[in-house]
N, CA, C and O atoms as a Maestro MAE file, in Angstrom:
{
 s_m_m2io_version
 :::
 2.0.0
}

f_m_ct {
 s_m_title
 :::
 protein
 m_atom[268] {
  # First column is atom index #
  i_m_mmod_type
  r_m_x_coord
  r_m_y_coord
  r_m_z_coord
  i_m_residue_number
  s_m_chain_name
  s_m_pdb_residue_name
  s_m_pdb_atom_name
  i_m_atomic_number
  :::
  1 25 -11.245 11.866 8.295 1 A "UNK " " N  " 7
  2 3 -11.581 10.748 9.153 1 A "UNK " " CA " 6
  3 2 -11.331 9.456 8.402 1 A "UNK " " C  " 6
  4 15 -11.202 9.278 7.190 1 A "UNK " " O  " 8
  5 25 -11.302 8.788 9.186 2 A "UNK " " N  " 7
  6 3 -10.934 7.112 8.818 2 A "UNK " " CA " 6
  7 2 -10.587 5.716 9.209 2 A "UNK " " C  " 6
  8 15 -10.637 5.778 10.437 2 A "UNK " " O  " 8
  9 25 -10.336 4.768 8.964 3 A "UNK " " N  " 7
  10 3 -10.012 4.070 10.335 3 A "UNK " " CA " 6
  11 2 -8.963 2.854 9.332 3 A "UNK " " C  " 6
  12 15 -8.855 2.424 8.184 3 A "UNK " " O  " 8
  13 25 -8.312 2.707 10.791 4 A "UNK " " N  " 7
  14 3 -7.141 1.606 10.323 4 A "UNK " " CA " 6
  15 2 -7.729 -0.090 11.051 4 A "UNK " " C  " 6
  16 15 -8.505 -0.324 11.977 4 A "UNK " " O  " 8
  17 25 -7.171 -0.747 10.400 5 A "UNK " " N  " 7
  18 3 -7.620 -2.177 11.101 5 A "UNK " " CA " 6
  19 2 -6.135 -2.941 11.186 5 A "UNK " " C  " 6
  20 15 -5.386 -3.305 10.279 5 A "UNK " " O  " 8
  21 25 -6.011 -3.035 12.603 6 A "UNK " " N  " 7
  22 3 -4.390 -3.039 12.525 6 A "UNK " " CA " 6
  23 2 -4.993 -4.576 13.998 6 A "UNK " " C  " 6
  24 15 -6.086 -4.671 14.557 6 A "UNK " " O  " 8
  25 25 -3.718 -5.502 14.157 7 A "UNK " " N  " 7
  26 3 -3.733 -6.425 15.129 7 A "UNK " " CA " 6
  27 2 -2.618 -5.626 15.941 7 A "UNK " " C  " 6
  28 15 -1.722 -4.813 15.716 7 A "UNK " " O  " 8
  29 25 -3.274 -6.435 17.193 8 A "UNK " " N  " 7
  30 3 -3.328 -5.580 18.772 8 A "UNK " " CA " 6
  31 2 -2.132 -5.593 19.116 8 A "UNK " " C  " 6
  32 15 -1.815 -5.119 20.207 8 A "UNK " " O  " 8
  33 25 -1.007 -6.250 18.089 9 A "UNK " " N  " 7
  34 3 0.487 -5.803 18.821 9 A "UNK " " CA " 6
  35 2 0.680 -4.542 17.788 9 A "UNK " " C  " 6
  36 15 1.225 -3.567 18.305 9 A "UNK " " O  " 8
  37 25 0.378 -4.434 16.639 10 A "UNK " " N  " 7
  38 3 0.390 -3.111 16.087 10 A "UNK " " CA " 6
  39 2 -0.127 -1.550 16.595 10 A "UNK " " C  " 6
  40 15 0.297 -0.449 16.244 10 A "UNK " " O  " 8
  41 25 -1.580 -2.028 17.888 11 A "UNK " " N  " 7
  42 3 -1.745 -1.046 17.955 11 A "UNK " " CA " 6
  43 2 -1.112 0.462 18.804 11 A "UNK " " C  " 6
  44 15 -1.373 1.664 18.757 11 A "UNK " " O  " 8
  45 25 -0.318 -0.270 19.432 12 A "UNK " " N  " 7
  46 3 0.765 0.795 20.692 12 A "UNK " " CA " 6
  47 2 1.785 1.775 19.436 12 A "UNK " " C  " 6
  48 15 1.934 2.997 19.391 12 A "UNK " " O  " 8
  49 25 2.336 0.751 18.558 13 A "UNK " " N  " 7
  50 3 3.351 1.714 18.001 13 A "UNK " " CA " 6
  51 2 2.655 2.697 16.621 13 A "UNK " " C  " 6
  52 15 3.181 3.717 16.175 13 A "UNK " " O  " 8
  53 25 1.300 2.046 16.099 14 A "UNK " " N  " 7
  54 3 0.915 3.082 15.072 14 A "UNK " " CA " 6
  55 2 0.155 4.650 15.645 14 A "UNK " " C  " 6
  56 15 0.135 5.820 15.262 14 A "UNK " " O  " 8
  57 25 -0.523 3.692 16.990 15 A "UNK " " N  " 7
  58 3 -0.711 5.276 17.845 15 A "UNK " " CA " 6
  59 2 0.203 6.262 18.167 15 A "UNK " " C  " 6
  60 15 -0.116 7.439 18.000 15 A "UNK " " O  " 8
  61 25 1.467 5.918 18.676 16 A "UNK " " N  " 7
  62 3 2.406 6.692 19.114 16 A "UNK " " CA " 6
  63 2 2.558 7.228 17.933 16 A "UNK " " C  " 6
  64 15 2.183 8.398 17.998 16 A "UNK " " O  " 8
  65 25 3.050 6.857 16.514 17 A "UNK " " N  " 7
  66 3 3.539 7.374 15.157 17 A "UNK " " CA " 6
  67 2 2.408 8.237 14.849 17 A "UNK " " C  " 6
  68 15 2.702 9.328 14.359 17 A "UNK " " O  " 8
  69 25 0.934 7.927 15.068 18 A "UNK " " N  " 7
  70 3 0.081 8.702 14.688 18 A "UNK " " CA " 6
  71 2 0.096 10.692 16.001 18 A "UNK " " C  " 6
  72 15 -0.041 11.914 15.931 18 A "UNK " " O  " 8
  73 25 0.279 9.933 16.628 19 A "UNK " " N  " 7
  74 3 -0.131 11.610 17.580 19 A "UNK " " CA " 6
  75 2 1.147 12.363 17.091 19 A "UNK " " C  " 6
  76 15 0.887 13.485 16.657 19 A "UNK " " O  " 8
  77 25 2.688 11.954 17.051 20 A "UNK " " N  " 7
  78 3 3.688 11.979 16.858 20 A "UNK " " CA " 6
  79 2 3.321 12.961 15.437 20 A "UNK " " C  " 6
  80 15 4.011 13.953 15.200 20 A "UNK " " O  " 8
  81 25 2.363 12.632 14.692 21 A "UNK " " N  " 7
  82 3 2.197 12.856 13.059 21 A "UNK " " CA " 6
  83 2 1.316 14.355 12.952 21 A "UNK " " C  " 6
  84 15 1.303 15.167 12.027 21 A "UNK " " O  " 8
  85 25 0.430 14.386 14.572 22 A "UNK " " N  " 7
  86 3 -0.793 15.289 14.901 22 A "UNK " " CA " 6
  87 2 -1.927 14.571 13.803 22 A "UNK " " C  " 6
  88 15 -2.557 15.131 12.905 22 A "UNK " " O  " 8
  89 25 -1.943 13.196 14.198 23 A "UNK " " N  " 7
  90 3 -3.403 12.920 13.000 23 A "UNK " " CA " 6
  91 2 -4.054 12.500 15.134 23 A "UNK " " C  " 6
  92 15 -3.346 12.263 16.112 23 A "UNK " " O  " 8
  93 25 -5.278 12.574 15.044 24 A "UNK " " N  " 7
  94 3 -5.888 12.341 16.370 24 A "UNK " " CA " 6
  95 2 -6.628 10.512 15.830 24 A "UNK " " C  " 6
  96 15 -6.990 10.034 14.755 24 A "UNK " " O  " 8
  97 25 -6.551 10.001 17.244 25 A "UNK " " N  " 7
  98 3 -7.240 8.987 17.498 25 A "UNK " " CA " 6
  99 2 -8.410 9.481 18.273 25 A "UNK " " C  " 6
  100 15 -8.451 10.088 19.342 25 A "UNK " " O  " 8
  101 25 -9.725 8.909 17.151 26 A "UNK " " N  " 7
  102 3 -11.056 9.460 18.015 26 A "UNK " " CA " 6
  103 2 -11.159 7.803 18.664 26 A "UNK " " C  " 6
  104 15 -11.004 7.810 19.885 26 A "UNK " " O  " 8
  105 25 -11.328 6.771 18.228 27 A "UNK " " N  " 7
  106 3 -11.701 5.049 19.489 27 A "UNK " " CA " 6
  107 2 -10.825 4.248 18.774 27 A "UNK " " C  " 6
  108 15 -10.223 4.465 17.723 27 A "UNK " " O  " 8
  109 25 -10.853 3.061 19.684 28 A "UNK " " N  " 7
  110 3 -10.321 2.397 19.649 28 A "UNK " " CA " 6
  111 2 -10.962 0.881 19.850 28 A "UNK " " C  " 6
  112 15 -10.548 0.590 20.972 28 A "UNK " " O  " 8
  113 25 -11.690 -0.165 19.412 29 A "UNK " " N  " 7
  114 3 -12.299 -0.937 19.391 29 A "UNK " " CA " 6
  115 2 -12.158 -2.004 18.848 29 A "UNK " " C  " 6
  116 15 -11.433 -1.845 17.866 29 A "UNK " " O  " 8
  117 25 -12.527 -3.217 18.983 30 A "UNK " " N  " 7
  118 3 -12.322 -4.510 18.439 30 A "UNK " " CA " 6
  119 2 -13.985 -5.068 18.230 30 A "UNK " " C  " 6
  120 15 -14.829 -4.892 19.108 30 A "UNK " " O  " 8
  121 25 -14.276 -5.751 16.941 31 A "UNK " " N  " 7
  122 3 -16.063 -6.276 16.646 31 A "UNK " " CA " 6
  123 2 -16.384 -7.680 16.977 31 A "UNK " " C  " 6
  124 15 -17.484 -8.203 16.802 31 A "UNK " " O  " 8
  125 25 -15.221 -8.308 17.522 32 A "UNK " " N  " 7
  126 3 -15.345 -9.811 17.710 32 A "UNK " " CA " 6
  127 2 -14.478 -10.346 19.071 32 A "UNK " " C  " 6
  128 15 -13.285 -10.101 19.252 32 A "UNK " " O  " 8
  129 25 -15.256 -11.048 19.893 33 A "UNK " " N  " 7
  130 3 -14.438 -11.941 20.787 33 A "UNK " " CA " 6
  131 2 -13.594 -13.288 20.476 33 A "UNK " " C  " 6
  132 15 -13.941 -14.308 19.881 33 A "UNK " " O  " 8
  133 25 -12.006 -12.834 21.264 34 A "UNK " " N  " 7
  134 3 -11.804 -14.136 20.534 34 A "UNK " " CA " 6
  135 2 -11.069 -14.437 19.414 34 A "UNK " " C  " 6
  136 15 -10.396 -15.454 19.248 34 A "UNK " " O  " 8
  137 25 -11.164 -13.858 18.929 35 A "UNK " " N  " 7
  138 3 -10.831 -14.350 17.100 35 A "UNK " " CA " 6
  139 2 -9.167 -14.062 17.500 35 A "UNK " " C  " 6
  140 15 -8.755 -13.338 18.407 35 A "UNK " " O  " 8
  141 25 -8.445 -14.784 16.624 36 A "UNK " " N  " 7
  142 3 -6.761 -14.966 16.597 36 A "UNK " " CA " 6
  143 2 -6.314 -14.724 15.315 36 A "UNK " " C  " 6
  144 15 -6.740 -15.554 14.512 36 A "UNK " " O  " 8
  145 25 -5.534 -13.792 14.804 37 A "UNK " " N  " 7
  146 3 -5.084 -13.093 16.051 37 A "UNK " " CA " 6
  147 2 -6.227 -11.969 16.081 37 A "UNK " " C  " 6
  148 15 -7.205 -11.959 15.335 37 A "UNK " " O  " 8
  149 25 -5.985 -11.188 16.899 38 A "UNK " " N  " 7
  150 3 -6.913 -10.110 17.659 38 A "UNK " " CA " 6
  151 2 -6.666 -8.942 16.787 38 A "UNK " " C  " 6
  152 15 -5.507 -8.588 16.570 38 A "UNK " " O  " 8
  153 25 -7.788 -8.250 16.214 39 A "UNK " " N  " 7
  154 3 -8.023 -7.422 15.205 39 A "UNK " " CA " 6
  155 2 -9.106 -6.455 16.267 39 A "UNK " " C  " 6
  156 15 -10.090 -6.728 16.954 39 A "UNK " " O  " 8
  157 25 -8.125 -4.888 15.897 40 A "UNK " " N  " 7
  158 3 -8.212 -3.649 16.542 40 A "UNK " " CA " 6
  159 2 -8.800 -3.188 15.286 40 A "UNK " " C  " 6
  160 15 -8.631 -3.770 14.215 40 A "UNK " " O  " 8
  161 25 -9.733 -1.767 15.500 41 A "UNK " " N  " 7
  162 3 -10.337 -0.697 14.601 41 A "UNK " " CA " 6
  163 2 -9.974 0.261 15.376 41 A "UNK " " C  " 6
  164 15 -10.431 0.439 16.505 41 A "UNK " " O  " 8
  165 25 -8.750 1.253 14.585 42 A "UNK " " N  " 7
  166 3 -8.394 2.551 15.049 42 A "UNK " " CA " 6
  167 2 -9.169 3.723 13.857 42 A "UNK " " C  " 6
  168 15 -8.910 3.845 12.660 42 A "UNK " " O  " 8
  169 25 -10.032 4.369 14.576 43 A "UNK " " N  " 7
  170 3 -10.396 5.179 14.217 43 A "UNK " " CA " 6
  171 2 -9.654 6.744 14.155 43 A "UNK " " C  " 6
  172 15 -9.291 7.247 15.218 43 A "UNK " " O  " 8
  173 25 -9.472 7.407 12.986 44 A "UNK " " N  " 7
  174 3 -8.710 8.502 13.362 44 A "UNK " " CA " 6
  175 2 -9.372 9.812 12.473 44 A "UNK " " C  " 6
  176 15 -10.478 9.906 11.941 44 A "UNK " " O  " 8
  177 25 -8.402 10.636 12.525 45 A "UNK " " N  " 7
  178 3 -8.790 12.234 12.407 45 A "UNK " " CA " 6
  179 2 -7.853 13.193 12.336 45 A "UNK " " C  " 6
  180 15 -7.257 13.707 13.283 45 A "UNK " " O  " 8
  181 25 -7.730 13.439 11.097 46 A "UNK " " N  " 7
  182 3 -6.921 14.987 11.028 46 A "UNK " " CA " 6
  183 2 -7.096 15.882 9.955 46 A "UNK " " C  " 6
  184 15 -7.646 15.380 8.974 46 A "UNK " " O  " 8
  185 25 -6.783 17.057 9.870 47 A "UNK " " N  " 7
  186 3 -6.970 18.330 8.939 47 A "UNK " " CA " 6
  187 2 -5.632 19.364 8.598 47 A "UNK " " C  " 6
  188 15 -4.734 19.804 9.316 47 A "UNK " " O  " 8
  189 25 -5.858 19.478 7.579 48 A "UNK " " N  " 7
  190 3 -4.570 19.838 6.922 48 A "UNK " " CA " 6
  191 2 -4.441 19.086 5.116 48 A "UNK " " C  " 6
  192 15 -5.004 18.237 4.425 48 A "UNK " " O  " 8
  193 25 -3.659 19.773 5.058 49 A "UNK " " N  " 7
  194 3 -2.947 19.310 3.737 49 A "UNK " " CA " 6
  195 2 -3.148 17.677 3.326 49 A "UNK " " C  " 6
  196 15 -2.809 16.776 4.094 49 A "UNK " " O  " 8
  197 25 -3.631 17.485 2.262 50 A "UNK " " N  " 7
  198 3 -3.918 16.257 2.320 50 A "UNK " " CA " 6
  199 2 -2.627 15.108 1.510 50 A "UNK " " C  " 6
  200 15 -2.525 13.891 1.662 50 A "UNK " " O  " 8
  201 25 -2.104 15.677 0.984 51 A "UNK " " N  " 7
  202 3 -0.867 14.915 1.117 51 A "UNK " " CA " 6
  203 2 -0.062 14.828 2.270 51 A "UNK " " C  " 6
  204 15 0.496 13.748 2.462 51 A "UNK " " O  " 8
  205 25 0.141 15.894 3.211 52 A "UNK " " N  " 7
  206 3 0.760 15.875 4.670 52 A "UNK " " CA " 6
  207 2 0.032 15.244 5.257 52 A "UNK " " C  " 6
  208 15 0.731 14.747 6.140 52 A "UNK " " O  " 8
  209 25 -1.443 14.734 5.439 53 A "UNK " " N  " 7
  210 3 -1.943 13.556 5.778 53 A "UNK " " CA " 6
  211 2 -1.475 12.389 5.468 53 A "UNK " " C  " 6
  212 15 -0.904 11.709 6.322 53 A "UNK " " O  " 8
  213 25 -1.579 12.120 4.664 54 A "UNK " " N  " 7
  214 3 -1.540 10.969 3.686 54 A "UNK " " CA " 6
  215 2 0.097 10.841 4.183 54 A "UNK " " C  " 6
  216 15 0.236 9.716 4.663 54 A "UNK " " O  " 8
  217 25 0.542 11.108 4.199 55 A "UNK " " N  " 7
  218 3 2.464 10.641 4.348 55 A "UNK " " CA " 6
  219 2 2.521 10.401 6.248 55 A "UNK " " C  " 6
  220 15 2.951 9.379 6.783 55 A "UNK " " O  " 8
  221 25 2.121 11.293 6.792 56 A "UNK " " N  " 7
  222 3 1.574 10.830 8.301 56 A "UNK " " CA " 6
  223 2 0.824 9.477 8.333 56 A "UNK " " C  " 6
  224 15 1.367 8.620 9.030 56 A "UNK " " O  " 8
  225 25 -0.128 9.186 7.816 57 A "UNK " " N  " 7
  226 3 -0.640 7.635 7.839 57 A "UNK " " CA " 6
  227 2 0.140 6.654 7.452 57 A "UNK " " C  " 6
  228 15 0.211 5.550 7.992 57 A "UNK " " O  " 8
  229 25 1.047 7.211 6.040 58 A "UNK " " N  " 7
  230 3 1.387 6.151 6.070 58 A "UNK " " CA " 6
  231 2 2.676 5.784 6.717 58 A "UNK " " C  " 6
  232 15 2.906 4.609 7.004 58 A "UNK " " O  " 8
  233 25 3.433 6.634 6.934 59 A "UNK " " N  " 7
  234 3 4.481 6.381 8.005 59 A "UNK " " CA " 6
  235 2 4.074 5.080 9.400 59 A "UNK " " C  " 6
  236 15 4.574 3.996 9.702 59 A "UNK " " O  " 8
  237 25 3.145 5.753 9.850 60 A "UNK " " N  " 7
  238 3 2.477 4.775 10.765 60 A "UNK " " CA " 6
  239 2 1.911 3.563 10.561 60 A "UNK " " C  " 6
  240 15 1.663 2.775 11.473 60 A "UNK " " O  " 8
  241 25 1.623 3.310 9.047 61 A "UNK " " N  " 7
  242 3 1.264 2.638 8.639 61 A "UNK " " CA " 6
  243 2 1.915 1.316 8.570 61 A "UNK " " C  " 6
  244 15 1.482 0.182 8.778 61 A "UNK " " O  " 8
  245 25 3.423 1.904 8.116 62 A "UNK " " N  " 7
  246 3 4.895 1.438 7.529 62 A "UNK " " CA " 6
  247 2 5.130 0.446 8.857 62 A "UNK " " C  " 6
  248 15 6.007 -0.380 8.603 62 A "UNK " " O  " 8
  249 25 4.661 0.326 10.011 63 A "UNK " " N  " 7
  250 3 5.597 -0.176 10.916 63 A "UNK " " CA " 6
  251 2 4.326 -1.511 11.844 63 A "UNK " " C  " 6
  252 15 4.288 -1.892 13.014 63 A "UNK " " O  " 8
  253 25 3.609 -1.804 10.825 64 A "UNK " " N  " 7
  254 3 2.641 -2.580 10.865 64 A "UNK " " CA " 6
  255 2 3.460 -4.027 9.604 64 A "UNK " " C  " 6
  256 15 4.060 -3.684 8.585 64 A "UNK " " O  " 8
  257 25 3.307 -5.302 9.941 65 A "UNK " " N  " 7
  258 3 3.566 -6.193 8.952 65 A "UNK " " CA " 6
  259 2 2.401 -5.861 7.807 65 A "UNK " " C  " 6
  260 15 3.125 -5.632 6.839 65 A "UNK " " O  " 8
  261 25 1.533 -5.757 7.505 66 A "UNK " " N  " 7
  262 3 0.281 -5.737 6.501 66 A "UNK " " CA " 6
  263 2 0.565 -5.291 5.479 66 A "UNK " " C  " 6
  264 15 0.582 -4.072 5.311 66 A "UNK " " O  " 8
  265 25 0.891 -6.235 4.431 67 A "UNK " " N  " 7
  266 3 1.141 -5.027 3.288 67 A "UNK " " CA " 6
  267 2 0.662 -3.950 2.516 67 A "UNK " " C  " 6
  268 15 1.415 -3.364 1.739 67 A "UNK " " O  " 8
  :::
 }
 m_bond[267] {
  # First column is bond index #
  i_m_from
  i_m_to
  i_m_order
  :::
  1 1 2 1
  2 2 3 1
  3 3 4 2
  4 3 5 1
  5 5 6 1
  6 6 7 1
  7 7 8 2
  8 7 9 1
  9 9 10 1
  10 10 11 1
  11 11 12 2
  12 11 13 1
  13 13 14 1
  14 14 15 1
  15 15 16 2
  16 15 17 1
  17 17 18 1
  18 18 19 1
  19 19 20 2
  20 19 21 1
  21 21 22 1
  22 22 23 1
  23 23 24 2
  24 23 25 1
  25 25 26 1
  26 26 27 1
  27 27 28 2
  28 27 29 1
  29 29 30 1
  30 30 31 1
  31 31 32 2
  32 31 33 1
  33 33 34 1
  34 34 35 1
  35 35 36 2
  36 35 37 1
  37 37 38 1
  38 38 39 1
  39 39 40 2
  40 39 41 1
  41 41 42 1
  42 42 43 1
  43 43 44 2
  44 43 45 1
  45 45 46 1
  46 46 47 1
  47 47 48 2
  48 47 49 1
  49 49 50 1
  50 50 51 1
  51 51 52 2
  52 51 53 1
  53 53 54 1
  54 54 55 1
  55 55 56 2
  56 55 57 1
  57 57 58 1
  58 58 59 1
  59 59 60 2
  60 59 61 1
  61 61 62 1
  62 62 63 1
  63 63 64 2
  64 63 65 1
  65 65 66 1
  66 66 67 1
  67 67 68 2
  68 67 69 1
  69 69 70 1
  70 70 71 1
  71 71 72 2
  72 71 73 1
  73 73 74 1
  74 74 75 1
  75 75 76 2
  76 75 77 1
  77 77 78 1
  78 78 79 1
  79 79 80 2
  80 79 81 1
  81 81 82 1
  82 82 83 1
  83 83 84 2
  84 83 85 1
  85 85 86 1
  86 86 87 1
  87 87 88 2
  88 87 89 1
  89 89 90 1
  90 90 91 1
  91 91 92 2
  92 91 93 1
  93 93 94 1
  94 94 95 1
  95 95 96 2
  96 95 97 1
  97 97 98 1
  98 98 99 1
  99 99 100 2
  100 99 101 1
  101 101 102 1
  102 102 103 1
  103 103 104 2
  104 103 105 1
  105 105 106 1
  106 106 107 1
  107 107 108 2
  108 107 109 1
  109 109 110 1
  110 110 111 1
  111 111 112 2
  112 111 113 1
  113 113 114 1
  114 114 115 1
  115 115 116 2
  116 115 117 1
  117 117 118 1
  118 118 119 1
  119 119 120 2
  120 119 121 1
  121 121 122 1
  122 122 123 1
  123 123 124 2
  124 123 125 1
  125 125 126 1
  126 126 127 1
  127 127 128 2
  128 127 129 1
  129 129 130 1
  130 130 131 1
  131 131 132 2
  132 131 133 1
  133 133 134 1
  134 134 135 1
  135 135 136 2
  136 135 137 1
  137 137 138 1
  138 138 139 1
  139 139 140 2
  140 139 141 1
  141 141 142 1
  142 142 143 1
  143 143 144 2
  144 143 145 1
  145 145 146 1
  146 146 147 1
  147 147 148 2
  148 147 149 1
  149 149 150 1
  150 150 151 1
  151 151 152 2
  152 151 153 1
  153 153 154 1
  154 154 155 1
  155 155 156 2
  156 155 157 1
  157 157 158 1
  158 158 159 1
  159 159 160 2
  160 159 161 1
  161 161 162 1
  162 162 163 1
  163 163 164 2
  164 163 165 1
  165 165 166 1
  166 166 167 1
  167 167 168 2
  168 167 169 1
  169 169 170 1
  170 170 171 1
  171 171 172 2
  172 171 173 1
  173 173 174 1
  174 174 175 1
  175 175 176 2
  176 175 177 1
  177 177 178 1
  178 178 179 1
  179 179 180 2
  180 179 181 1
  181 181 182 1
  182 182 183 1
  183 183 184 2
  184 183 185 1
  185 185 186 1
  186 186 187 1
  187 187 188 2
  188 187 189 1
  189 189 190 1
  190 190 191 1
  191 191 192 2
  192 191 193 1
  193 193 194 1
  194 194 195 1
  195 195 196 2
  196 195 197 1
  197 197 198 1
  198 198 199 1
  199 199 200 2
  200 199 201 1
  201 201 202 1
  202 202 203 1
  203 203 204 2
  204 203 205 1
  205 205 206 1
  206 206 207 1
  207 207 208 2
  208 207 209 1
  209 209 210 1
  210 210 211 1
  211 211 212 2
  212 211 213 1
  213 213 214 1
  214 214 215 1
  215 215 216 2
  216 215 217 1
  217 217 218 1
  218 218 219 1
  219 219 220 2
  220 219 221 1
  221 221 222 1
  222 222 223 1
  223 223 224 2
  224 223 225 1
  225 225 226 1
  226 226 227 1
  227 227 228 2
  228 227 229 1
  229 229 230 1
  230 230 231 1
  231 231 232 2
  232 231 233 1
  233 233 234 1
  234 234 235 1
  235 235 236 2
  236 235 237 1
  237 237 238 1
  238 238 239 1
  239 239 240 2
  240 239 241 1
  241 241 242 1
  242 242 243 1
  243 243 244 2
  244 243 245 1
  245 245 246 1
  246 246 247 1
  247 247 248 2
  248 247 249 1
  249 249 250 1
  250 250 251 1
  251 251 252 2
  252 251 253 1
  253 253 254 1
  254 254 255 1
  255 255 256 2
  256 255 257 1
  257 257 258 1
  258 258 259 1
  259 259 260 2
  260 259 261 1
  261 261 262 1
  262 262 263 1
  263 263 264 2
  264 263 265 1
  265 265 266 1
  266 266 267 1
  267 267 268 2
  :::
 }
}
């Protein structure tokens, strides 16, 4: 489990890369109204190999500006 904090134009394409990966999205939520730019909390979930995790995140990760 874990969660990403990604802005809300990031969040369509790291989801797709994530199911794409079989890591699961358990929510999807934002803690503030308002604020610019707009900051998402993707919560996620998967089991398996933990380097085959870890290369699934970050793939998805990869296609976010954030370094």
């Amino acid at each position: 489990m874990g969660d990403l904090v990604l802005t809300e134009n990031a969040v369509q394409p790291v989801m797709s890369k994530l199911f794409h990966q079989g890591i699961q999205v358990s929510a999807l939520h934002n803690h503030f109204l308002g604020e610019s730019p707009r900051i998402m909390y993707l919560h996620i979930k998967g089991h398996g190999h933990p380097i085959k995790l870890a290369i699934a995140i970050r793939s998805a990760w990869e296609l976010t500006k954030i370094p």
